[in-house]
C-alpha positions as CSV (number, residue, x, y, z in Angstrom):
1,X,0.0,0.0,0.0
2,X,1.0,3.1,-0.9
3,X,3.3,4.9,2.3
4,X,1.5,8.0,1.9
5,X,-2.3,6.7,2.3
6,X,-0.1,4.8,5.7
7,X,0.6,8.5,6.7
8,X,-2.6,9.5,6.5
9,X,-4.6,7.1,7.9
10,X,-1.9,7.5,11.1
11,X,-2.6,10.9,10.9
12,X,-6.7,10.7,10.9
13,X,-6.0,8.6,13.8
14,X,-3.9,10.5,16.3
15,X,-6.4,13.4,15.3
16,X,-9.6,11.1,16.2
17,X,-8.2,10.4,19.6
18,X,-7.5,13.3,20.3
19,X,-11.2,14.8,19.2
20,X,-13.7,15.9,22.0
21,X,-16.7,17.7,20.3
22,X,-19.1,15.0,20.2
23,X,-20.7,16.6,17.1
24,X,-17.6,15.8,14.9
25,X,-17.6,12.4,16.2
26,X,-20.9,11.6,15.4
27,X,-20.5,12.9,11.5
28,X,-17.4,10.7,11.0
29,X,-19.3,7.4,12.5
30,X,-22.5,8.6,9.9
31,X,-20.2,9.1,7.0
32,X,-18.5,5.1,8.1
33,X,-22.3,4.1,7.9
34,X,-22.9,5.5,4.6
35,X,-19.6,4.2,2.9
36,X,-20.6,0.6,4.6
37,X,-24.2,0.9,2.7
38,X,-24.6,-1.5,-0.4
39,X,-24.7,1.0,-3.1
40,X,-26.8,-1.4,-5.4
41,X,-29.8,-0.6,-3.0
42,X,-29.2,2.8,-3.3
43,X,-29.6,3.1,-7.2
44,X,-32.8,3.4,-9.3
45,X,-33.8,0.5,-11.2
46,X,-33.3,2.1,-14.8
47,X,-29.9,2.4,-13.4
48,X,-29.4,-1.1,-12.0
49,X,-31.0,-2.3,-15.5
50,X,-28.5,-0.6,-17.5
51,X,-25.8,-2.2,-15.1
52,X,-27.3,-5.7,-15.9
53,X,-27.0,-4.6,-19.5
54,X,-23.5,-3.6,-19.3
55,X,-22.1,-7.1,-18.0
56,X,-24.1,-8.9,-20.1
57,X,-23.0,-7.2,-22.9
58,X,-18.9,-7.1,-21.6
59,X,-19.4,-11.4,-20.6
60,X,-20.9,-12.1,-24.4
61,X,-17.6,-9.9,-25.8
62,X,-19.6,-7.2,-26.8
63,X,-17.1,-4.5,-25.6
64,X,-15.5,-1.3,-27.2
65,X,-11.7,-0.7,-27.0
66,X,-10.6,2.7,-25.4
67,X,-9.6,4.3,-28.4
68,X,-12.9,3.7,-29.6
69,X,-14.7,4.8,-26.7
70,X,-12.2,7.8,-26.5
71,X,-13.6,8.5,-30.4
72,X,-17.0,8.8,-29.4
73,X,-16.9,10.9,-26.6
74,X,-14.3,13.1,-27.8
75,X,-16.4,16.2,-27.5
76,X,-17.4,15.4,-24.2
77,X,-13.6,15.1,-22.6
């Protein structure tokens, strides 16, 4: 793992110990929640649909190189 996400975490750490407003404590352990949360329930069902799509298409080989993908949206990037 990369030595300067190591740092960091070490850092978060010392600074979470250290932490007595009750307020901040509360957001951080809200924010853990919502990063533990199964994203797939979160979605819409168009959206999970078009997922479904997606890998089917990808496991029958239907798949676009990057350069392609890069050609069509060009105009976007």
């Amino acid at each position: 793992m990369d030595v300067n996400i190591q740092n960091k975490k070490i850092e978060l750490i010392q600074w979470l110990s250290t932490l007595n407003d009750m307020s901040i404590i509360e957001k951080i352990i809200k924010l853990r929640e919502r990063e533990k949360s199964d994203w797939w329930n979160e979605i819409s069902v168009s959206e999970k649909k078009s997922l479904e799509k997606g890998i089917k298409d990808a496991d029958a080989g239907n798949l676009n190189s990057h350069s392609d993908v890069k050609k069509i949206y060009e105009k976007w990037l």
